[in-house]
KEKE-3310 file (N, C-alpha, C; in steps of 0.2 Angstrom, whole numbers, plus 5000, padded with zeros to 4 digits):
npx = (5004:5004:5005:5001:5004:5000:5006:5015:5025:5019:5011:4999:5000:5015:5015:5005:5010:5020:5013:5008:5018:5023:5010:5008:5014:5014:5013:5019:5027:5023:5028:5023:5027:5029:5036:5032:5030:5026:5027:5040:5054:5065:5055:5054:5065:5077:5068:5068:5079:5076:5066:5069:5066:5053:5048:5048:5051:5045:5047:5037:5022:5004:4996:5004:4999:5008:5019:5014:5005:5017:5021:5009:5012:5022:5022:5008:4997:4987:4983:4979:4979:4974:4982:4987:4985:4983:4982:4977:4968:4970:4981:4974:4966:4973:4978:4969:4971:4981:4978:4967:4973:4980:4970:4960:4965:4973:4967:4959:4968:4976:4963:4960:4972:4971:4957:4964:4973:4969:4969:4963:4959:4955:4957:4952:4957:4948:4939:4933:4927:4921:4908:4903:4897:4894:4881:4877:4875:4872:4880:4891:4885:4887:4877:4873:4873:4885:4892:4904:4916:4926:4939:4949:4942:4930:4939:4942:4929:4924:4932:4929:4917:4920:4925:4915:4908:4916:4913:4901:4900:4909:4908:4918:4931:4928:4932:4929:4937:4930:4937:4940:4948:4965:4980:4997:5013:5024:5019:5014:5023:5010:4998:4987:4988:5004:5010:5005:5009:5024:5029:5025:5036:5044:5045:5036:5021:5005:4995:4978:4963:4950:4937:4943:4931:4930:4924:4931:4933:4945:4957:4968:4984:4986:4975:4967:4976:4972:4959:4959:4965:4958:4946:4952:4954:4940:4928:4915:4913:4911:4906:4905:4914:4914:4926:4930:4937:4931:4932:4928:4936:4936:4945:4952:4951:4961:4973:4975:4976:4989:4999:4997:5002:5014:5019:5018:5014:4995:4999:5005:4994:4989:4975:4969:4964:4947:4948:4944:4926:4926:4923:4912:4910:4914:4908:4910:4899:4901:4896:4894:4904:4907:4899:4898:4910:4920:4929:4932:4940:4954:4965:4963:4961:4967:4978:4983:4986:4997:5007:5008:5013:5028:5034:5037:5044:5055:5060:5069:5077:5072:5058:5065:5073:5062:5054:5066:5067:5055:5042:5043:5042:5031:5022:5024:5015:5004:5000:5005:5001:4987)
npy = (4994:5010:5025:5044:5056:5070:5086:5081:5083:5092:5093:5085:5076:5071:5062:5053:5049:5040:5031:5024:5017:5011:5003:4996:4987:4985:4996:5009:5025:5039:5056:5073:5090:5105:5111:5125:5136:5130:5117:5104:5096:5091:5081:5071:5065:5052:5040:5037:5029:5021:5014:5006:5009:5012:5025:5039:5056:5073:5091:5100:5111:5108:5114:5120:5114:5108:5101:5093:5085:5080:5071:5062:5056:5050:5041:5034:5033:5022:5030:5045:5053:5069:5079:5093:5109:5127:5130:5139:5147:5163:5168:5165:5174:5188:5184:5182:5175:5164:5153:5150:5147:5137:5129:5126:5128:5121:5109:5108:5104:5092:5085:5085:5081:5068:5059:5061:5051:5042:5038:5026:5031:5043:5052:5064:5077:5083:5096:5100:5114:5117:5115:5126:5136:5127:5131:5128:5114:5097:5090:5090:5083:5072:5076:5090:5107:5114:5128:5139:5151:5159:5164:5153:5141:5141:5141:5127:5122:5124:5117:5106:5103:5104:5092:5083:5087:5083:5069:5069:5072:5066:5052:5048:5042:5044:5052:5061:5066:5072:5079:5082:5094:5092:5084:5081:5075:5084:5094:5113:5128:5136:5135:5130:5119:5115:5130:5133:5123:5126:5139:5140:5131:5138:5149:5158:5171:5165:5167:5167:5166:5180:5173:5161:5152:5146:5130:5116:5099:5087:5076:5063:5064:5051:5042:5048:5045:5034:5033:5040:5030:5020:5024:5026:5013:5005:5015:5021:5025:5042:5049:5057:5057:5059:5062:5063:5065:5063:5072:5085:5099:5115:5128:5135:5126:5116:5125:5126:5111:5109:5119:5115:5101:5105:5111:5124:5142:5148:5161:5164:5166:5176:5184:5190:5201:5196:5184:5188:5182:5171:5155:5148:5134:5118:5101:5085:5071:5054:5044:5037:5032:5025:5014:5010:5009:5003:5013:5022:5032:5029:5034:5044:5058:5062:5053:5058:5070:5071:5062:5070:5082:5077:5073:5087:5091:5081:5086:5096:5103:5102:5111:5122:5127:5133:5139:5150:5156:5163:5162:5170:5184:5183:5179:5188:5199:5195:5194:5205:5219:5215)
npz = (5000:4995:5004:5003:5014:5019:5025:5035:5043:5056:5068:5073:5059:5060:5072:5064:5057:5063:5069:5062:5053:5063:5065:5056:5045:5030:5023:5014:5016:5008:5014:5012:5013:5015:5026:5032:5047:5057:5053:5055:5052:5058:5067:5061:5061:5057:5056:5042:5041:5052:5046:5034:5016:5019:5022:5015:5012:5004:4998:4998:4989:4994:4987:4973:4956:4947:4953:4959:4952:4947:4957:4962:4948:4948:4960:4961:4971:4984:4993:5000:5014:5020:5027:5027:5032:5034:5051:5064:5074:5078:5068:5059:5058:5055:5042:5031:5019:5018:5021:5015:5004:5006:5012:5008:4993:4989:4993:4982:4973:4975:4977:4961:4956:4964:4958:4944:4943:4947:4963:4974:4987:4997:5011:5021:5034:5044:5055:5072:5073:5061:5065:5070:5086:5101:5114:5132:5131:5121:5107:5094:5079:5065:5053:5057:5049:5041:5051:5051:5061:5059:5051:5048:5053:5043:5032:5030:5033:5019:5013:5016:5010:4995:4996:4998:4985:4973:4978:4975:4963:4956:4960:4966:4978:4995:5009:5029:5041:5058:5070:5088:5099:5099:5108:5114:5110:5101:5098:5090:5098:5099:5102:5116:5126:5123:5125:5139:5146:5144:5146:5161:5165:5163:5171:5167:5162:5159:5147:5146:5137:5138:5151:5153:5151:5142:5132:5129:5120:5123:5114:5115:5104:5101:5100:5091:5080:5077:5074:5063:5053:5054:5049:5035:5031:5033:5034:5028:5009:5005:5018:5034:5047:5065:5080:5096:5111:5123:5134:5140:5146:5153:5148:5159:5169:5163:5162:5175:5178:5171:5178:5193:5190:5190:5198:5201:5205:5205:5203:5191:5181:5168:5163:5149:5135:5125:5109:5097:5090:5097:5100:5110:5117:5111:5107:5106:5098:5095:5091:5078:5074:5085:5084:5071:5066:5078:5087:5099:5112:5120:5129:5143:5151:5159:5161:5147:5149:5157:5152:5143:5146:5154:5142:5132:5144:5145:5130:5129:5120:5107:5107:5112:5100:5092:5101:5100:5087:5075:5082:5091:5088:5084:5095:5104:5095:5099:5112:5117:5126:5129)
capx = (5000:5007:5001:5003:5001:5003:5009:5017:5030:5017:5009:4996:5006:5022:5011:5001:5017:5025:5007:5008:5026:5024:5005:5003:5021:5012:5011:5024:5024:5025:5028:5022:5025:5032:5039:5032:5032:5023:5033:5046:5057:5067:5049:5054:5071:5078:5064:5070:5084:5073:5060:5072:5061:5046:5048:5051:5050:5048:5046:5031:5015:5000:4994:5006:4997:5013:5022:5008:5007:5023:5021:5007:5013:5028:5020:5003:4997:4983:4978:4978:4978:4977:4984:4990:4983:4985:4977:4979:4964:4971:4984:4970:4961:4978:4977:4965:4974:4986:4973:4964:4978:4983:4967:4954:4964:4979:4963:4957:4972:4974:4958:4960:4976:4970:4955:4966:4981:4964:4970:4960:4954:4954:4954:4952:4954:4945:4940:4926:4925:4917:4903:4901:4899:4888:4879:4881:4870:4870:4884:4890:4884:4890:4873:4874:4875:4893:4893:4911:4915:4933:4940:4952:4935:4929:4942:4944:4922:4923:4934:4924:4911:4923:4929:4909:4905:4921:4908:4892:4900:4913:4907:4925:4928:4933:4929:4930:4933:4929:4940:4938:4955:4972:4985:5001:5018:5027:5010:5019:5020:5006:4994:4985:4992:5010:5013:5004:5017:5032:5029:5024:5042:5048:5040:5030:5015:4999:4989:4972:4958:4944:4935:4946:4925:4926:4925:4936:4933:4951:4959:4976:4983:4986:4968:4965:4980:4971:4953:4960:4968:4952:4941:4953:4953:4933:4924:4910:4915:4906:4903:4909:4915:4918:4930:4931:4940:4925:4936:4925:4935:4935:4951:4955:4954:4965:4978:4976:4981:4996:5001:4998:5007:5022:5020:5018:5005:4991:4999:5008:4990:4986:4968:4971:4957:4947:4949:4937:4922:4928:4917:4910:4911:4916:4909:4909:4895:4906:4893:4892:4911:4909:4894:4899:4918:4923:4931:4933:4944:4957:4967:4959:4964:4974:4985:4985:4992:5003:5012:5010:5020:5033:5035:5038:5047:5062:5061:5070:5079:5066:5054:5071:5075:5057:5057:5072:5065:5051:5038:5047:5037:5022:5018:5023:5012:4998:5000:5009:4996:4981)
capy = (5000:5017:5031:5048:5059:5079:5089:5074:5087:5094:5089:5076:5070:5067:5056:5049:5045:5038:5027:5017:5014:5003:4998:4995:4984:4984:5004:5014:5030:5047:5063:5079:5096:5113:5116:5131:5138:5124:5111:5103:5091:5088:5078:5064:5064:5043:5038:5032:5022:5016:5011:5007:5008:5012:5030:5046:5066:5075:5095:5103:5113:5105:5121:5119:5109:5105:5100:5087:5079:5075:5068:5058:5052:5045:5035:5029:5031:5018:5032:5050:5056:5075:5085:5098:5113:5134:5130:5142:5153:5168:5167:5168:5182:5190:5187:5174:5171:5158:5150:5150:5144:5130:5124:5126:5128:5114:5103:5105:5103:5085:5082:5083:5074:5061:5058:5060:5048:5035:5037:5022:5033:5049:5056:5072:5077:5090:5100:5099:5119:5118:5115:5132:5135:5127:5131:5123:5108:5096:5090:5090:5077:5075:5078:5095:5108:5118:5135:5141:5156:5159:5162:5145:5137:5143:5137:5120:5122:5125:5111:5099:5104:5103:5085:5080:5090:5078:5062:5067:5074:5062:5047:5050:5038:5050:5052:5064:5066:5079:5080:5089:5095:5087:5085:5076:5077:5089:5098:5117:5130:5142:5131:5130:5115:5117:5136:5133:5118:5128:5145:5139:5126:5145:5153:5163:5173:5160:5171:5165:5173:5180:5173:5156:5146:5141:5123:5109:5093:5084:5070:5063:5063:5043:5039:5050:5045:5026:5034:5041:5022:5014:5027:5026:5007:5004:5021:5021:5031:5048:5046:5058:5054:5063:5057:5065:5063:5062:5076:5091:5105:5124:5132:5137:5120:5114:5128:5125:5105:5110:5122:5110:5096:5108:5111:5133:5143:5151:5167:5165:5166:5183:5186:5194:5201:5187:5183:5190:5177:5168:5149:5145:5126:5113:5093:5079:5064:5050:5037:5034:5031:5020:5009:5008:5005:5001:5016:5025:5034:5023:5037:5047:5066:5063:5048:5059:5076:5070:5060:5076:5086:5073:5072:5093:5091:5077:5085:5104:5105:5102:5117:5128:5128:5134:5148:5156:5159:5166:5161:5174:5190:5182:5179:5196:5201:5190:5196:5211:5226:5212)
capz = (5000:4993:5005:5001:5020:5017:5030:5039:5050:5058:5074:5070:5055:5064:5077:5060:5052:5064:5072:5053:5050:5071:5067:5046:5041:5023:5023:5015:5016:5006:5018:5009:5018:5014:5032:5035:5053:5060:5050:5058:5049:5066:5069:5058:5060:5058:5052:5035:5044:5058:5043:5027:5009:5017:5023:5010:5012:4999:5003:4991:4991:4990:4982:4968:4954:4944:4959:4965:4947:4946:4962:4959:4942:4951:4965:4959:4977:4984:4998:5002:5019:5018:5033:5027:5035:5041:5059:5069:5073:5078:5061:5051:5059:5057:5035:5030:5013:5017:5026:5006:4997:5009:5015:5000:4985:4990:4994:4975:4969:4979:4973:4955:4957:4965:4953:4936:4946:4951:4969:4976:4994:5000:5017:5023:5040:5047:5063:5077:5073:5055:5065:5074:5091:5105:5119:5138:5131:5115:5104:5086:5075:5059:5050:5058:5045:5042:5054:5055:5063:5061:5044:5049:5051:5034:5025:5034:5030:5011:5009:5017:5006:4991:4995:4996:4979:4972:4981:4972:4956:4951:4963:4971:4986:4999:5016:5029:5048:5060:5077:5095:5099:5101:5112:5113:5107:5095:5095:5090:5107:5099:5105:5122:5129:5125:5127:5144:5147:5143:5149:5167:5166:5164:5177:5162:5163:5156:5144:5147:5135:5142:5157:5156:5153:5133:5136:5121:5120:5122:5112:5115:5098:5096:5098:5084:5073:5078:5070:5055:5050:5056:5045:5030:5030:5035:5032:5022:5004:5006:5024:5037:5057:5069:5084:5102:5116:5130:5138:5141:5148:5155:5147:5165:5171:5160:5164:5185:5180:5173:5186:5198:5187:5187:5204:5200:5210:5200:5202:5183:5176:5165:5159:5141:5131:5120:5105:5092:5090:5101:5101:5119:5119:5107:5111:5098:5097:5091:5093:5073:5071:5090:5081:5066:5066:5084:5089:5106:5114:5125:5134:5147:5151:5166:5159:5143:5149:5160:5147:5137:5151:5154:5135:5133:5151:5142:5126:5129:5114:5100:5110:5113:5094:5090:5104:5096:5081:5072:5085:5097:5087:5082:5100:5107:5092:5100:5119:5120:5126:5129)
cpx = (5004:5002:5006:5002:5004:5002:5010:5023:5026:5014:5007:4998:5008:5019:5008:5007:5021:5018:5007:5013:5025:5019:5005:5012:5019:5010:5015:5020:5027:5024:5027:5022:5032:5037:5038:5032:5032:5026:5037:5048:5062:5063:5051:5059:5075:5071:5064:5075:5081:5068:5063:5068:5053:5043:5050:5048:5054:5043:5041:5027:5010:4995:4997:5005:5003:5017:5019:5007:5011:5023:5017:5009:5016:5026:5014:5001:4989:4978:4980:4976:4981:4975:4985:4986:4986:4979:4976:4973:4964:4978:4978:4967:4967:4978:4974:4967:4977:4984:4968:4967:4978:4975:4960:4958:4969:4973:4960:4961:4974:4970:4956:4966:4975:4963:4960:4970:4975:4969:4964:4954:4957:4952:4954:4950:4953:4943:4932:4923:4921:4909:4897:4905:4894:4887:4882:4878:4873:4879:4884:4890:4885:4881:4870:4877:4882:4892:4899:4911:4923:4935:4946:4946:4933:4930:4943:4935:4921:4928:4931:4919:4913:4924:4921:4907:4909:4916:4907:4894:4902:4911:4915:4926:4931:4929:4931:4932:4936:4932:4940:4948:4960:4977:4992:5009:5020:5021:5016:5016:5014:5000:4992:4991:5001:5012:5009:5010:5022:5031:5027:5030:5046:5047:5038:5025:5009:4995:4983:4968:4952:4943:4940:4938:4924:4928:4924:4934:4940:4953:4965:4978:4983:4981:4965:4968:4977:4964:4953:4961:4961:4948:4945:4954:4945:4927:4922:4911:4906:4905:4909:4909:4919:4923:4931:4935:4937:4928:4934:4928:4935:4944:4955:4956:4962:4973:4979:4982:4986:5000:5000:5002:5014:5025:5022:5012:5000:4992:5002:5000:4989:4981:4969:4964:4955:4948:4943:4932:4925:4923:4918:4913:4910:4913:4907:4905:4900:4903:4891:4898:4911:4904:4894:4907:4923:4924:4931:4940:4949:4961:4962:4962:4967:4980:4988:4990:4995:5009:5015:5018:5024:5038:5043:5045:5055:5063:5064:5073:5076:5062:5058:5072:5071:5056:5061:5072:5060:5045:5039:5041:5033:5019:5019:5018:5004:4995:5001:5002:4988:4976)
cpy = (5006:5023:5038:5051:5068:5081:5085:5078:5090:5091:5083:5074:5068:5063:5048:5045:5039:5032:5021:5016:5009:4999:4994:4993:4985:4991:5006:5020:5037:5054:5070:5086:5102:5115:5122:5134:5133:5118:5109:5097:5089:5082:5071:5061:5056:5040:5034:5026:5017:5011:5012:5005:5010:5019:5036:5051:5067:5084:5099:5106:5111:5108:5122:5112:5105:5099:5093:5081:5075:5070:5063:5053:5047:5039:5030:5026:5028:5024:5037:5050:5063:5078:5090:5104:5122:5130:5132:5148:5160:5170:5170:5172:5188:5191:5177:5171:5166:5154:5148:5147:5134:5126:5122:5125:5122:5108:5101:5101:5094:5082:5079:5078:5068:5056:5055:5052:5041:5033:5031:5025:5038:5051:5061:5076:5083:5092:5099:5109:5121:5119:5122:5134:5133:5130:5130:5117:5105:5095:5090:5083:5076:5077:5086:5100:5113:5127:5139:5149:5160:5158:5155:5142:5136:5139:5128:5120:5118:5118:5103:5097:5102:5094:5081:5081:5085:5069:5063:5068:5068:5054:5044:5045:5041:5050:5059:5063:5072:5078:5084:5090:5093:5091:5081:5078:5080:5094:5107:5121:5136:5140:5129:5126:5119:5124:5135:5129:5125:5134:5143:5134:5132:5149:5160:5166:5167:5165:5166:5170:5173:5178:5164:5151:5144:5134:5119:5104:5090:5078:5070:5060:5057:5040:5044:5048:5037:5028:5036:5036:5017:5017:5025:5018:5004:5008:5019:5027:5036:5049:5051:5055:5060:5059:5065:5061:5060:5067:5081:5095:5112:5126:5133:5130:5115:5119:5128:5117:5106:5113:5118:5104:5095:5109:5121:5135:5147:5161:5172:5168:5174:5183:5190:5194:5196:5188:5183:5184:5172:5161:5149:5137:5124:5106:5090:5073:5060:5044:5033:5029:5025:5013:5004:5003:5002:5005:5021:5027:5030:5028:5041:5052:5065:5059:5055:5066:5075:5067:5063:5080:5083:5074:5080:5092:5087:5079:5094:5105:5106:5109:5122:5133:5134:5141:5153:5159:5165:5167:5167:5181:5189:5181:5185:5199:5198:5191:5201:5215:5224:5214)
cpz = (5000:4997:5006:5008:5018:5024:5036:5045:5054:5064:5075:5065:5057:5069:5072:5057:5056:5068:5066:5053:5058:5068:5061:5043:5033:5020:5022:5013:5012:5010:5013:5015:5015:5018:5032:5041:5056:5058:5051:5057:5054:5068:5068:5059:5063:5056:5045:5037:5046:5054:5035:5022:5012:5020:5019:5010:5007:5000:4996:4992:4988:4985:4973:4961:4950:4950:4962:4958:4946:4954:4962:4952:4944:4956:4964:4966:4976:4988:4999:5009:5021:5026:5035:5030:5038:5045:5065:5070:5071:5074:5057:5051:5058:5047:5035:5023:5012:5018:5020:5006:4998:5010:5012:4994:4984:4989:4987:4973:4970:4974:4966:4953:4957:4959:4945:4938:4947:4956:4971:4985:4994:5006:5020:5031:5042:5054:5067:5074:5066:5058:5068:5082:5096:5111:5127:5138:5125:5111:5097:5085:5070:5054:5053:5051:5047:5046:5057:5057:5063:5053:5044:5048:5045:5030:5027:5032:5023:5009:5011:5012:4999:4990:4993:4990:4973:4973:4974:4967:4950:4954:4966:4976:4991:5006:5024:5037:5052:5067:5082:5093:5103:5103:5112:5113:5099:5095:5097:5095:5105:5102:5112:5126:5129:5127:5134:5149:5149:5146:5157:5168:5169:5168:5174:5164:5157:5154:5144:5143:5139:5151:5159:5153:5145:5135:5126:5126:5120:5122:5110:5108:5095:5096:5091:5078:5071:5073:5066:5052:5050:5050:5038:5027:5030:5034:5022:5016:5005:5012:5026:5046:5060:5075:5089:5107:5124:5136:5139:5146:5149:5150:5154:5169:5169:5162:5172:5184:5178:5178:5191:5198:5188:5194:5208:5204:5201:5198:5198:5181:5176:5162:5155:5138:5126:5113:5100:5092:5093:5104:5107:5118:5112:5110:5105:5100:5093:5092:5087:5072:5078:5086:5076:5063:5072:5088:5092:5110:5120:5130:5138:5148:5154:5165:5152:5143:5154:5157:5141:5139:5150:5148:5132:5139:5148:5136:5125:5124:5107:5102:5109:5105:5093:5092:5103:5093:5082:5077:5092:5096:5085:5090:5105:5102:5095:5106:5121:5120:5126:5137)
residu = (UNK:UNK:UNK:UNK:UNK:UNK:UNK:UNK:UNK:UNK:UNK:UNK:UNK:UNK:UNK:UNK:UNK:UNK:UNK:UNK:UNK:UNK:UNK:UNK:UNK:UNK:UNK:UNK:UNK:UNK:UNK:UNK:UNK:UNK:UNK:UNK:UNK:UNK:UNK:UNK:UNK:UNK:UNK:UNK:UNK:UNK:UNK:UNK:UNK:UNK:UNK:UNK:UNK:UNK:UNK:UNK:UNK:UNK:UNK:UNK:UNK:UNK:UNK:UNK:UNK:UNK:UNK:UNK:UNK:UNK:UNK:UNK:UNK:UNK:UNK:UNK:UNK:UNK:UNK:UNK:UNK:UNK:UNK:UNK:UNK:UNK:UNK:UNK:UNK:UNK:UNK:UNK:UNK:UNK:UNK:UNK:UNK:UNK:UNK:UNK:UNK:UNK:UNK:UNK:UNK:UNK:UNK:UNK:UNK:UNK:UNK:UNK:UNK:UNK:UNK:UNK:UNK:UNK:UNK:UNK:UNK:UNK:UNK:UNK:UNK:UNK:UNK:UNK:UNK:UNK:UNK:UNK:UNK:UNK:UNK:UNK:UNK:UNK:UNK:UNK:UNK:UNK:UNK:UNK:UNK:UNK:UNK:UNK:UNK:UNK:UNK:UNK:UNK:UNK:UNK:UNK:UNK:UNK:UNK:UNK:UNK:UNK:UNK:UNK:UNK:UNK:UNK:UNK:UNK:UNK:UNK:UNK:UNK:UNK:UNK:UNK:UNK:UNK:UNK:UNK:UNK:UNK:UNK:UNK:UNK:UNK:UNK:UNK:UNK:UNK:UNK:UNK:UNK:UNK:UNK:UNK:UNK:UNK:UNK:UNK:UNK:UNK:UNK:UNK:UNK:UNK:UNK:UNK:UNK:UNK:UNK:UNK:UNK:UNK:UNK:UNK:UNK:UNK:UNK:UNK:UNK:UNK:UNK:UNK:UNK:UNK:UNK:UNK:UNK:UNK:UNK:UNK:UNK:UNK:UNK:UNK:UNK:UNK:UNK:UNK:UNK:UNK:UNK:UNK:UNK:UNK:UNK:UNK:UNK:UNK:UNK:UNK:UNK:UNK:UNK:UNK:UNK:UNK:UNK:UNK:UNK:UNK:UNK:UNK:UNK:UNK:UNK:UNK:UNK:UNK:UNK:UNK:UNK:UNK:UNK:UNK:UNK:UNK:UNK:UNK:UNK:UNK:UNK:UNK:UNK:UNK:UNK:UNK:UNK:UNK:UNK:UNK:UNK:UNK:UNK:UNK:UNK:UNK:UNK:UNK:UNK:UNK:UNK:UNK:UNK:UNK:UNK:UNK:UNK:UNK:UNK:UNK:UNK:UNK:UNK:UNK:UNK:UNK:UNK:UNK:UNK:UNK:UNK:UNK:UNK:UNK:UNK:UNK:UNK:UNK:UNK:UNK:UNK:UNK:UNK:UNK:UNK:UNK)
# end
């Protein structure tokens, strides 16, 4: 089995990539990724050794149509699992173009690809936030219609919509799935978890938006890299799944157990003004994806951000790099004057 994985240096890539090369001996693999901020080719690094002939990075845009033919011409891949992604909320309220290019018009670009190339399956993983925002009641179900509210959302939307119109148009076999939000390792510092981590290691101030009460769903990333293999082996063509963690919490809760993990008082945390449309609560029904295909989340939150910490806590040199850079004034850009 030839699979192609785009944006495989990325958080959930680099977890996806490296869950198929332990679980799937019959699975090699195509690494696809740009490395832009968020890309980190460190991620994979030994990988080709550790898994000889059946690992390959090759550095591309999935945006660039030439670029992706020749790429498919050469492999005659069996399966698409598309990654790639800008993911950052507060990025794309910042310029929502790249956030287009990457995550709508890259997804054509794939799309046609895969069609002319008679890719065999198609998977396209998408986000719990396409769906909007809820209440204090009620979860997403995938027959929920599309309400993003985040030009990230949007375009993570629009290609949902794209890959379905691909289904009905060309009878495509493609599928989609919709995730609460992950945690884990590699996951880059702009992101709740880790810059909560790392800045509290550092005896940082904790920006919290708002009142600290939007409440995520959280899923440790290997039971998701487990439901994306399970869906693109077993998922019904055309068919979307969602996949939660059963983790419903507070943003503030989340930021007390680490501090407490760390063994910090609460008197790092900084209340910062919120974030434009700011969704209240995220939660996923996952009882199509439990029925239909077996799977349920196997980590619990307390095993799973404690193995996050740890992970952060034994890995100071991967995180140091990244702080050093670019990420330095985009997050004073993000906090400074809040």
């Amino acid at each position: 089995m030839k699979v192609l994985i785009t944006g495989g240096c990325g958080f959930i890539g680099t977890n996806l990539i490296r869950y198929i090369l332990k679980n799937k001996p019959d699975w090699n693999i195509v690494n696809v990724d740009l490395l832009t901020y968020a890309g980190n080719l460190e991620n994979t690094a030994g990988l080709e050794e550790a898994y000889p002939g059946r690992y390959t990075f090759v550095r591309a845009d999935i945006a660039d149509r030439e670029a992706m033919a020749s790429l498919f011409a050469k492999h005659s891949f069996d399966l698409v699992l598309n990654l790639a992604a800008e993911s950052h909320v507060d990025r794309s309220i910042e310029d929502a173009g790249v956030f287009i290019r990457t995550n709508v018009m890259g997804v054509q670009v794939l799309l046609d690809a895969s069609l002319r190339y008679r890719v065999g399956r198609f998977l396209h993983v998408s986000t719990d936030e396409v769906y909007g925002s809820l209440g204090k009641d009620g979860r997403f179900t995938e027959d929920l219609p599309l309400a993003p509210n985040s030009p990230y959302s949007a375009s993570k939307a629009a290609a949902d919509l794209l890959v379905r119109s691909y289904v009905k148009t060309f009878d495509f076999n493609a599928v989609i799935t919709r995730c609460s939000n992950n945690y884990g390792p590699y996951q880059f510092p702009e992101k709740l978890i880790p810059l909560m981590v790392l800045n509290a290691y550092r005896d940082r101030e904790l920006p919290v938006y708002g009142d600290g009460k939007n409440v995520r769903d959280w899923i440790y990333v290997d039971d998701h890299c487990r439901g994306i293999v399970m869906v693109a082996e077993k998922g019904v063509h055309g068919e979307a799944y969602n996949m939660g963690g059963d983790a419903e919490k507070e943003n503030i809760q989340i930021v007390r157990n680490i501090l407490n993990s760390l063994g910090k008082t609460e008197g790092l945390i900084r209340y910062v003004k919120d974030r434009p449309g700011h969704d209240f609560r995220y939660a996923m029904d996952f009882s199509k994806i439990e029925s239909t295909l077996g799977w349920k989340p196997l980590i619990n939150f307390e095993e799973g951000i404690e193995k996050t910490i740890r992970w952060y806590l034994n890995n100071k040199p991967w995180w140091e790099k990244i702080l050093s850079g670019d990420y330095k004034n985009y997050y004073e850009r993000m906090y400074a004057g809040r």
